[in-house]
Backbone bond lengths (Angstrom), bond angles and torsions (degrees), N, CA, C in turn:
res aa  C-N    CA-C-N  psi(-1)  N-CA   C-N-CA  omega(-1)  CA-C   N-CA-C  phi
1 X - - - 1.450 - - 1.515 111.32 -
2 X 1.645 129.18 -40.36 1.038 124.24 162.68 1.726 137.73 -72.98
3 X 0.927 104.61 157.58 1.578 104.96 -154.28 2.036 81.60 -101.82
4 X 1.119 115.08 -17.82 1.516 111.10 -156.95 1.918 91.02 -112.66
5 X 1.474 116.74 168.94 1.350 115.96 156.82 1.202 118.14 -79.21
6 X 1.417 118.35 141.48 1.477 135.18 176.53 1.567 98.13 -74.89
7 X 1.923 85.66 143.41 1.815 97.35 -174.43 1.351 107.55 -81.76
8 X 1.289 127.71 150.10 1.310 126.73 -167.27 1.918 92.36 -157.94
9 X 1.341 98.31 150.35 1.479 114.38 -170.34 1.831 105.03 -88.10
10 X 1.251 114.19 144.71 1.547 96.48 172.08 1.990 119.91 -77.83
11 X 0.886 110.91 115.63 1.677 118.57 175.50 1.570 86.85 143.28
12 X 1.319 134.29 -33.56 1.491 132.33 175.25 1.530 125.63 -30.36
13 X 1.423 119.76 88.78 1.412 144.57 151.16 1.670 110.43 28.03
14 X 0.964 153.75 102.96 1.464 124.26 143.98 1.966 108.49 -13.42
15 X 1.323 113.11 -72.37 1.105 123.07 -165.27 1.665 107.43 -58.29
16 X 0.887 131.70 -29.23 1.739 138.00 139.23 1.178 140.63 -19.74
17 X 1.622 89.33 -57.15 1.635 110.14 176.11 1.353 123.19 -91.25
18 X 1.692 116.93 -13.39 1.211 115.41 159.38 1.140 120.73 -98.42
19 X 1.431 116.31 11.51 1.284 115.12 176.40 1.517 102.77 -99.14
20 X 1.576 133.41 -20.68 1.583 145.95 162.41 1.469 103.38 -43.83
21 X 1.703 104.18 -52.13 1.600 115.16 -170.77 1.494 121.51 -53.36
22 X 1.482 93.36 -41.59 1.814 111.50 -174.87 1.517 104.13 -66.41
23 X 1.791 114.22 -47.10 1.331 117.13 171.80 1.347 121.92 -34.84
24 X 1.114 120.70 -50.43 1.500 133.33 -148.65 1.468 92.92 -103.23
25 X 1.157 118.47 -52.82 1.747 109.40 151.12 1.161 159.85 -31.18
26 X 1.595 98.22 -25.05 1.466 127.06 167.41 1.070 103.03 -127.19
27 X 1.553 148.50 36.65 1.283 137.31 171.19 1.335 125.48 -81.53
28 X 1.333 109.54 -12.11 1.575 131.60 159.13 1.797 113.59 -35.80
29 X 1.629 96.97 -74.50 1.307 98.68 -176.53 1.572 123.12 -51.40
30 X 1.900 106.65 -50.38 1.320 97.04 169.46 1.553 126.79 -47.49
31 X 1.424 127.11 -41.88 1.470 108.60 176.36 1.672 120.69 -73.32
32 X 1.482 114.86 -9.07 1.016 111.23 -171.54 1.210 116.00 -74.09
33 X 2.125 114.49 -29.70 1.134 118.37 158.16 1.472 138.70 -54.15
34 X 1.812 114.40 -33.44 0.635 146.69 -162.82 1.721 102.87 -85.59
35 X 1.538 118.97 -41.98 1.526 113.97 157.23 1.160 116.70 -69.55
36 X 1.385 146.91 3.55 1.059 136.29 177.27 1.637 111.01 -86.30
37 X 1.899 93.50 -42.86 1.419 114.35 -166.75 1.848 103.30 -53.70
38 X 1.337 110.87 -22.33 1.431 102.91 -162.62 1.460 103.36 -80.83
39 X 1.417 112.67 -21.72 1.371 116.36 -167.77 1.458 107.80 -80.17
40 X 0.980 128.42 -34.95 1.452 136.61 167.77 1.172 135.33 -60.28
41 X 1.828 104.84 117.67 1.019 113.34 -168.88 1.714 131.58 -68.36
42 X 1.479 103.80 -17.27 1.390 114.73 171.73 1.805 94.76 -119.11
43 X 1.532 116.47 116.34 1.767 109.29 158.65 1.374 111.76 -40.28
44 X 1.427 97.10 142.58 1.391 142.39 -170.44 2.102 113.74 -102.57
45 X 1.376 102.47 -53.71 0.827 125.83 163.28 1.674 141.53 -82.51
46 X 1.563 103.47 147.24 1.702 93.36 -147.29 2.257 79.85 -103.69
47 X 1.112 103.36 -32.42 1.315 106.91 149.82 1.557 137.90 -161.46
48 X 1.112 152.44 -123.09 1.131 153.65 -158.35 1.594 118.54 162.38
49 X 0.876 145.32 103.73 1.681 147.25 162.26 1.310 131.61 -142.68
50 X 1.531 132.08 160.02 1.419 126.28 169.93 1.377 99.01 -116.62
51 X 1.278 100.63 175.16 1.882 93.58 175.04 1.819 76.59 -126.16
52 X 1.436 112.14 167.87 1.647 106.45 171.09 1.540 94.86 -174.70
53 X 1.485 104.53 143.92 1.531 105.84 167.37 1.587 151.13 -85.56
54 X 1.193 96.51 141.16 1.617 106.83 -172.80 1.102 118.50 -71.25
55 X 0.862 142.95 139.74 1.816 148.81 144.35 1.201 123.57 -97.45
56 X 1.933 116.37 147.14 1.217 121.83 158.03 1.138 114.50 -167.79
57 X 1.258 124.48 155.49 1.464 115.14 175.00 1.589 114.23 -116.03
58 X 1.187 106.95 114.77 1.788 124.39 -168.12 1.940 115.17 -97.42
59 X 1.321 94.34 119.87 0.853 104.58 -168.69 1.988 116.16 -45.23
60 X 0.818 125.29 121.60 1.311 125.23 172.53 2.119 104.28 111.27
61 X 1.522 99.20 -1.93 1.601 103.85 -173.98 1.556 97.46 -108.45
62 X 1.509 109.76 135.68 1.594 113.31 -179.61 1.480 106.19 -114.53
63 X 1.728 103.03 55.11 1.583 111.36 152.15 1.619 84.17 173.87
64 X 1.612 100.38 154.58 1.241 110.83 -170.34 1.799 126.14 -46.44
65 X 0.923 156.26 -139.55 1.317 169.18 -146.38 1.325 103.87 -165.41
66 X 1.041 124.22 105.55 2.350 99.04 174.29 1.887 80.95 -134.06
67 X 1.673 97.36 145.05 1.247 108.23 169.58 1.606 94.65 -143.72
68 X 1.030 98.05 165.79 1.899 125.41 -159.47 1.174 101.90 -110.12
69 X 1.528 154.58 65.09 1.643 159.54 149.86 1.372 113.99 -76.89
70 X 1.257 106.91 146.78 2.129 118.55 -179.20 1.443 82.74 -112.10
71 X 1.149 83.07 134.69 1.471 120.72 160.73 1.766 105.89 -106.31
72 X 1.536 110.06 146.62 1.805 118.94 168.17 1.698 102.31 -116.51
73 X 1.577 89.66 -170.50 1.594 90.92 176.66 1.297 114.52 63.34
74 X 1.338 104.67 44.78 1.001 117.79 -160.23 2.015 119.55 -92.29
75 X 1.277 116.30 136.76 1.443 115.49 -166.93 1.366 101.35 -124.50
76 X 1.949 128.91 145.11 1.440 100.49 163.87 1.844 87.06 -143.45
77 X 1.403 119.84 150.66 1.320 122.40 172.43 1.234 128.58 -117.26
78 X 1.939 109.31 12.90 1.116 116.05 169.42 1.458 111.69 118.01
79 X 1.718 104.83 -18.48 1.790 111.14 164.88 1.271 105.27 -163.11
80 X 1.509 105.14 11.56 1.852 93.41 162.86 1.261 107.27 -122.04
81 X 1.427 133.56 156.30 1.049 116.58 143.98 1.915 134.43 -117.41
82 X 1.240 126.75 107.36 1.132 124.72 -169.67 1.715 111.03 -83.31
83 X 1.449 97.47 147.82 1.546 107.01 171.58 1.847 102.83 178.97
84 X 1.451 104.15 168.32 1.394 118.21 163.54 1.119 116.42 -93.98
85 X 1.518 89.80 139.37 1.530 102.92 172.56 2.054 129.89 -75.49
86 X 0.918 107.44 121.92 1.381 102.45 -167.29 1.732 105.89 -125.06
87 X 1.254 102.12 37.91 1.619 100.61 153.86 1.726 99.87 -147.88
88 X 1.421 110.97 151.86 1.468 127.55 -178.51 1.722 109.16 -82.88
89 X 1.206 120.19 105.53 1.687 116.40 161.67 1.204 117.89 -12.74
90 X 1.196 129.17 144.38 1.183 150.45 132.81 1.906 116.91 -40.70
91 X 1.218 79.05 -87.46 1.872 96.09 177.22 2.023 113.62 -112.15
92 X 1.206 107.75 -39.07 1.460 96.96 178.69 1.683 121.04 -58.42
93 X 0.772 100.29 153.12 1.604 116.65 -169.08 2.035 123.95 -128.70
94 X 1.919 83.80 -0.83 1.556 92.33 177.71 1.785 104.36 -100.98
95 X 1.345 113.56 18.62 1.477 102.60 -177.51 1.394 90.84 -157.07
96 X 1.580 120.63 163.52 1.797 119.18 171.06 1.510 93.30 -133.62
97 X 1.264 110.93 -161.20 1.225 156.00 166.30 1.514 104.37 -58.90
98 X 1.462 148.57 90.79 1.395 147.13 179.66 1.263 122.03 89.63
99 X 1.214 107.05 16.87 1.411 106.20 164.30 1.619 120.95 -77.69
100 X 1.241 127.04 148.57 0.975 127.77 160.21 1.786 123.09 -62.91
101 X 1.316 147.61 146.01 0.932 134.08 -165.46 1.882 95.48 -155.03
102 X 1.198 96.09 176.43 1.564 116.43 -164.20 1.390 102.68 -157.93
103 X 1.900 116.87 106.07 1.183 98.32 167.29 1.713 111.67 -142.66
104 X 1.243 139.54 153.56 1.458 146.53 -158.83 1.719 95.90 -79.46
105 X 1.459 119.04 133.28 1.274 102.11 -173.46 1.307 145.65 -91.75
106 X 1.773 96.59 32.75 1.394 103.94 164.44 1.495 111.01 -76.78
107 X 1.241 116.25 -2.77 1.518 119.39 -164.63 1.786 104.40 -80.40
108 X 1.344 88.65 -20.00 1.739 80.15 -166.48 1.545 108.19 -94.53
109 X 1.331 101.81 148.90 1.450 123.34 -170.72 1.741 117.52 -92.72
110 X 1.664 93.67 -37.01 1.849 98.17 -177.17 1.432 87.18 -149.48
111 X 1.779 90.04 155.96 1.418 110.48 152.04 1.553 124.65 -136.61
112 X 1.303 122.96 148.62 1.682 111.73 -166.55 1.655 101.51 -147.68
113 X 1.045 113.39 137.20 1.673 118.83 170.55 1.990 87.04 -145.11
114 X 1.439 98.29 175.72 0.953 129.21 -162.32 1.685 129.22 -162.34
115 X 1.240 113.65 129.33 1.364 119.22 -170.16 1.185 115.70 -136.07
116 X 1.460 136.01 112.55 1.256 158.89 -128.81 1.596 105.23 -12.57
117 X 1.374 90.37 82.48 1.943 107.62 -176.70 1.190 129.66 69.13
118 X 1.343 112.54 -14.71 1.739 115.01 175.66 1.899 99.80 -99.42
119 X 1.372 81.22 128.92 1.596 100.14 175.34 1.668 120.91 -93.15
120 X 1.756 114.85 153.25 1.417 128.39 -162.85 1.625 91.28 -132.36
121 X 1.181 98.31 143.94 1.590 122.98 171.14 2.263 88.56 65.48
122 X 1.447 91.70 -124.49 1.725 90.33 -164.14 1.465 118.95 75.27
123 X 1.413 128.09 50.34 1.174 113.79 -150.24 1.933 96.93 -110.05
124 X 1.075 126.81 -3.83 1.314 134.59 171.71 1.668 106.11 -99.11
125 X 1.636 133.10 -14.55 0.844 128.96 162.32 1.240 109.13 -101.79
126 X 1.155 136.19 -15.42 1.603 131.05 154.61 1.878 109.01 -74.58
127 X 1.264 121.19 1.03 1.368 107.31 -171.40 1.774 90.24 -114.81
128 X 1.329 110.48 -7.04 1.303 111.53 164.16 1.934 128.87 -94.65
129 X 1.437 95.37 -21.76 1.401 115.36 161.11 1.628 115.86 -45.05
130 X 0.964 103.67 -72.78 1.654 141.67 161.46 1.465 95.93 -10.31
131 X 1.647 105.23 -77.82 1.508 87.50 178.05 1.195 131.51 -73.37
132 X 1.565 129.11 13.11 1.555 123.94 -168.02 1.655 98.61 -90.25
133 X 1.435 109.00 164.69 1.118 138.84 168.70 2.134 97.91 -77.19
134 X 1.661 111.49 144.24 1.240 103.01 -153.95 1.813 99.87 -70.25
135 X 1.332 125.52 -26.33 1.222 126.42 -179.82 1.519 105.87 -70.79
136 X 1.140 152.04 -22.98 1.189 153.76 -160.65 1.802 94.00 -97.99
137 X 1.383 130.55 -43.83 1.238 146.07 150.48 1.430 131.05 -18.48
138 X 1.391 104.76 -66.14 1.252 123.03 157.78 1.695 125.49 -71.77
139 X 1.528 109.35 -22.13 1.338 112.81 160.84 1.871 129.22 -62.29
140 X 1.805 96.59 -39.68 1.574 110.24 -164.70 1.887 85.20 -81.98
141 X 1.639 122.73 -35.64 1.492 102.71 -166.20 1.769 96.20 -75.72
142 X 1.182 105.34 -39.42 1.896 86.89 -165.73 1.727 104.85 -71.34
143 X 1.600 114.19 -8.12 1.575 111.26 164.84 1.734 108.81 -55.10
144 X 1.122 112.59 -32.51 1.651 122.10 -144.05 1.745 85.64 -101.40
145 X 1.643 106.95 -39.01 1.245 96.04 -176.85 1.689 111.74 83.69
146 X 1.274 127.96 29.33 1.265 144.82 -162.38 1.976 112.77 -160.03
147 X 1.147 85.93 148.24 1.270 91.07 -179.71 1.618 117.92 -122.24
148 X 1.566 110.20 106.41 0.949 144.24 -130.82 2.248 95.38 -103.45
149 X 1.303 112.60 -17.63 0.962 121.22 -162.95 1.650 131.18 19.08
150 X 1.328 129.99 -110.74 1.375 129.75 -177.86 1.394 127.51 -68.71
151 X 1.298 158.36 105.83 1.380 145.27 -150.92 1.544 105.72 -88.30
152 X 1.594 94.32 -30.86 1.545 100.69 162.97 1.805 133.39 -81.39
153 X 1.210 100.77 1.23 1.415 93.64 177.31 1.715 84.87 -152.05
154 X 1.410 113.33 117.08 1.927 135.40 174.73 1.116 85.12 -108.20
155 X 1.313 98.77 140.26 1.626 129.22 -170.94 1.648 86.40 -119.23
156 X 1.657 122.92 135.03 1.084 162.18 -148.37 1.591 101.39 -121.94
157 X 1.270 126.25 -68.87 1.269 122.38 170.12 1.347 125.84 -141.67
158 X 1.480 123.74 146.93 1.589 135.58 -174.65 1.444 91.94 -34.13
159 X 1.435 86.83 146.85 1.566 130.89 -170.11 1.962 117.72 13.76
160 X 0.986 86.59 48.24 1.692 118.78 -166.62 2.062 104.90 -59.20
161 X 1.811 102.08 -17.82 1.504 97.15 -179.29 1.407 112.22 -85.43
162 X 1.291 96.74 -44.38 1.580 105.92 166.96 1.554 134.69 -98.91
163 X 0.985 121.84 30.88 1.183 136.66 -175.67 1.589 111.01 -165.11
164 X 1.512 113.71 64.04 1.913 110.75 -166.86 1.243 111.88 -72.76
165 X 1.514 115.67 -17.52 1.491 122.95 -177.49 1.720 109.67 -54.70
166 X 1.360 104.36 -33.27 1.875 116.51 175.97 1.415 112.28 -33.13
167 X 1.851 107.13 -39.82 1.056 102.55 -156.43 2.032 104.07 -82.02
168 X 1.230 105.98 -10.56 1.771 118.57 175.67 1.758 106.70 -61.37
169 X 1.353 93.44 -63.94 1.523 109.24 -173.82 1.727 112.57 -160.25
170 X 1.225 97.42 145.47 1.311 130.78 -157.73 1.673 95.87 -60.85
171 X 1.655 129.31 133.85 1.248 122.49 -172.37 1.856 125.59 -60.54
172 X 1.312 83.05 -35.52 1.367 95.52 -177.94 1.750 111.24 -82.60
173 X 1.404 126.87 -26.34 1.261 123.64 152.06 1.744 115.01 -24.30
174 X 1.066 114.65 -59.61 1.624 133.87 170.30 1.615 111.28 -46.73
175 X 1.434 88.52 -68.90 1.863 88.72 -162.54 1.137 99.47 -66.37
176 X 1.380 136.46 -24.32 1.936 125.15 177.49 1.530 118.38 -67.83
177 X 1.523 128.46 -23.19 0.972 145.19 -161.34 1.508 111.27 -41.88
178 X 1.430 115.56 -33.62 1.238 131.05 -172.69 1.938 106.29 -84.95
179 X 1.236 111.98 -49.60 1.264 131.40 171.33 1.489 113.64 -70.32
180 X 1.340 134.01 -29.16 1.173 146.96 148.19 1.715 101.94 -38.81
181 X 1.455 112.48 -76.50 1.205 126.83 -155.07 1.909 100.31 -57.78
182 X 1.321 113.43 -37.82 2.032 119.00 -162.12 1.699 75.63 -67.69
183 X 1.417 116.10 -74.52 1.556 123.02 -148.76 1.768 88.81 -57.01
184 X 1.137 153.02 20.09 1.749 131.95 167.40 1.496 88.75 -125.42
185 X 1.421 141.10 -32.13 0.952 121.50 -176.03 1.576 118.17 -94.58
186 X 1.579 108.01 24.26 1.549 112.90 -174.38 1.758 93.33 -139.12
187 X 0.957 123.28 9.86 1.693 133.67 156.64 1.404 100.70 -172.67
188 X 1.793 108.95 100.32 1.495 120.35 164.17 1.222 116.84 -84.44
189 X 1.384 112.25 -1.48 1.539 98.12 176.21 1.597 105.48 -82.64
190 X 1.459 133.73 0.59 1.139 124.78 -173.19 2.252 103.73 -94.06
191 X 1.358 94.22 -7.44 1.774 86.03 -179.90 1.909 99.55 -91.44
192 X 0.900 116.82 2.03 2.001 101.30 160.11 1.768 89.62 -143.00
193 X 1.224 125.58 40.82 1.418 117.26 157.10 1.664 96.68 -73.53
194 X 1.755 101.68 171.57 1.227 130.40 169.90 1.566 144.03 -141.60
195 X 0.801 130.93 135.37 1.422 138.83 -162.16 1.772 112.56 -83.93
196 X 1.375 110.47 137.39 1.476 97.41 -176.75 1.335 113.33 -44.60
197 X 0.855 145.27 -13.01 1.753 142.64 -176.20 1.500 107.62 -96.49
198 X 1.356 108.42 -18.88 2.008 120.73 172.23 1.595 89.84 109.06
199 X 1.166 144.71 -34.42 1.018 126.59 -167.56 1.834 125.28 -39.12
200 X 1.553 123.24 104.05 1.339 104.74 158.32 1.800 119.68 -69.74
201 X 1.781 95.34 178.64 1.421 108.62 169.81 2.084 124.09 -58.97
202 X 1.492 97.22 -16.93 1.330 121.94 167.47 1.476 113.61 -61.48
203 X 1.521 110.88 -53.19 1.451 121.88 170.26 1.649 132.53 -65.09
204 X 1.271 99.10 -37.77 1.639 125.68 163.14 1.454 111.45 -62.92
205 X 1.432 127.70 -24.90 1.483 114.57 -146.19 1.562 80.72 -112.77
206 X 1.625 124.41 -50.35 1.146 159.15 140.56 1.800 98.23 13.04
207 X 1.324 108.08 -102.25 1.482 122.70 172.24 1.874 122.85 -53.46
208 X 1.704 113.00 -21.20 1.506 95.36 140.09 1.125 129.86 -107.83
209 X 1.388 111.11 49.95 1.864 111.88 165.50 1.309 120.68 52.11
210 X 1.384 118.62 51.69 1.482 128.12 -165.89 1.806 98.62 -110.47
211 X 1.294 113.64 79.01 1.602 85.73 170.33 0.720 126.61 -88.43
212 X 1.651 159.07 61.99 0.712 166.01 160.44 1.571 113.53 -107.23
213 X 1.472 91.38 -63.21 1.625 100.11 169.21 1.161 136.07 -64.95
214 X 1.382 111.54 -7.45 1.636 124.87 165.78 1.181 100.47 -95.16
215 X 1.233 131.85 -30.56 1.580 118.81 177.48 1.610 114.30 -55.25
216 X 1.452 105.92 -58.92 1.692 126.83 168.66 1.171 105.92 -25.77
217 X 1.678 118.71 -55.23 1.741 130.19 -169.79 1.257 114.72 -53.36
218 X 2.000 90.26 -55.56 1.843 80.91 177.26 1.091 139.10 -85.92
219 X 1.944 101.75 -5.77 1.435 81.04 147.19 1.154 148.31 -128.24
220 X 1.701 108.81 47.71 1.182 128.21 171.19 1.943 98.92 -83.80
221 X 1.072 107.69 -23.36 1.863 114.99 160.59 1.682 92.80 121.89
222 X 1.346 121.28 64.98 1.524 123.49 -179.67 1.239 121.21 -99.21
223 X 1.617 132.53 121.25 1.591 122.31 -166.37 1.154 113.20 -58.83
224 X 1.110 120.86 151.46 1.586 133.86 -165.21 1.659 82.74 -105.60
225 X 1.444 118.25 -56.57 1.408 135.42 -151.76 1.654 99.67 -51.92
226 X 1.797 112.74 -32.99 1.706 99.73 -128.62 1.564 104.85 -92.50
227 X 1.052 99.46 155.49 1.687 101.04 -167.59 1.670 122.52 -111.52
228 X 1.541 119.73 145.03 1.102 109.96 159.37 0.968 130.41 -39.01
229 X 1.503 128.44 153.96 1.786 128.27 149.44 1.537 101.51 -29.58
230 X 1.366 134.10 -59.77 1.384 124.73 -153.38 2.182 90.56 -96.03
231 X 1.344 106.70 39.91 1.827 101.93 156.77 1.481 117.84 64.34
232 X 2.033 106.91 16.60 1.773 104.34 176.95 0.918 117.52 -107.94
233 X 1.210 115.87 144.32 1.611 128.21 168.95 1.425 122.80 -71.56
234 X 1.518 124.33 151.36 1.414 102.27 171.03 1.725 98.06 -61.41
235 X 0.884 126.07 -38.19 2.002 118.48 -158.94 1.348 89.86 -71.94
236 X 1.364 137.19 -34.62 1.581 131.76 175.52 1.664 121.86 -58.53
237 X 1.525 116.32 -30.66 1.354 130.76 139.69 1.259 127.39 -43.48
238 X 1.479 109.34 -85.03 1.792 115.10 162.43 1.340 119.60 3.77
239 X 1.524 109.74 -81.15 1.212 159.90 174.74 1.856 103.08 -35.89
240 X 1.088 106.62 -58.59 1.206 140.83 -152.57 2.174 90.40 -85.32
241 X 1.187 98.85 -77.86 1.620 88.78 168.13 1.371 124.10 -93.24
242 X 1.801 117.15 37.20 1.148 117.14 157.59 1.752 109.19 60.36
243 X 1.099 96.28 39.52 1.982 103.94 168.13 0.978 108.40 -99.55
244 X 1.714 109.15 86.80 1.499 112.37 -165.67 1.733 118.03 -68.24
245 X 2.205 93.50 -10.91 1.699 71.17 -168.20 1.616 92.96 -106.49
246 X 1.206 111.10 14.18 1.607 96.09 160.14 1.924 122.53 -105.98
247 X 1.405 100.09 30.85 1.685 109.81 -176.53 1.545 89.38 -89.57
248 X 1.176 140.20 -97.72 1.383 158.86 -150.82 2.001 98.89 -51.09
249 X 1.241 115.16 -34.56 0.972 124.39 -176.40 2.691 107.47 -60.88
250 X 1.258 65.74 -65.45 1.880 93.77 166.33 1.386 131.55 -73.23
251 X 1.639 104.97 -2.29 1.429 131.65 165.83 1.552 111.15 -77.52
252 X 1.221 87.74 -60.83 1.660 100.99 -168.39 1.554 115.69 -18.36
């Protein structure tokens, strides 16, 4: 998905670094959960985080500093990703404990949400699972307080064994379709409205893989054409996080 190399620490694993890759590979689904979560009136989620890397260059070190912290509160618009930081450095000194941060998402290393104790994505703490002894295993999940299950098989999205269609589009994408449709045809100025950054609801719905709700858009009569401040299309998104089934759809 990235056009750039992913940051990686020096002593960092083979098994590390393809587990960064998978992150950023599947980072789709995590926000897609994560747009849903906002819409909901009762939480869904038991939590939400990224892990992503730091940089710095320290005086007396002859290669940068990179450390691995999750940030929550988490925001994404299709090439940034915003959140707070909620772990304290080690050695860097250009970021703390609660800062707000902004980072491009080759930067990030993991992503993890959770739904009544069973965990999705985790793929640097499942590639660390992996190596534990099984009692040490059961020690780090009841640390976390989560249930972390197979290290060999990460589950991507809720109830994903029995329900594989999840992994197309998001459930509730579906069941709103109807409620989607009253709220655009009872304020149309909100299906080509825009956001100080230009983003429409086309672009929003667009980048979390909702087809349904982009279907609704276009044909409530939603520009395909219109672009962010920074010149994107929703299909330049699509495209962009590999939502294969909303490319052909946004082609048309």
């Amino acid at each position: 998905m990235s056009d750039t190399p992913i940051y990686f620490a020096e002593g960092d694993s083979p098994q590390m670094i393809a587990a960064f890759q998978k992150a950023q590979d599947t980072f789709r689904y995590f926000w897609r959960e994560l747009s849903w979560e906002y819409r909901r009136i009762i939480p869904g989620l038991d939590l939400a985080c990224v892990k992503a890397a730091f940089s710095q260059e320290l005086p007396g070190r002859i290669k940068p500093v990179v450390e691995h912290m999750w940030i929550n509160e988490i925001d994404f618009d299709g090439e940034m990703i915003n959140g707070t930081l909620v772990n304290q450095p080690n050695e860097l000194t250009n970021v703390n404990n609660g800062d707000r941060v902004s980072i491009p998402l080759n930067q990030i290393s993991d992503w993890l949400f959770a739904i009544g104790g069973d965990t999705y994505g985790g793929f640097t703490i499942q590639a660390m699972r992996a190596m534990m002894p099984p009692a040490e295993r059961r020690e780090h999940d009841s640390a976390w307080g989560l249930n972390f299950g197979d290290y060999n098989d990460i589950l991507l999205v809720n109830n994903q064994k029995t329900q594989p269609e999840n992994l197309v589009e998001h459930p509730m994408s579906r069941n709103m379709k109807a409620k989607l449709e009253e709220f655009l045809q009872q304020h149309p100025g909100e299906v080509n409205g825009r956001d100080e950054n230009g983003y429409t609801m086309l672009h929003r719905e667009t980048i979390a893989g909702n087809l349904t709700s982009v279907e609704v858009l276009l044909q409530q009569g939603a520009d395909k054409n219109a672009v962010t401040n920074s010149g994107k299309t929703a299909l330049d998104f699509a495209r962009k996080l590999k939502w294969e089934h909303l490319i052909p759809v946004l082609e048309k």
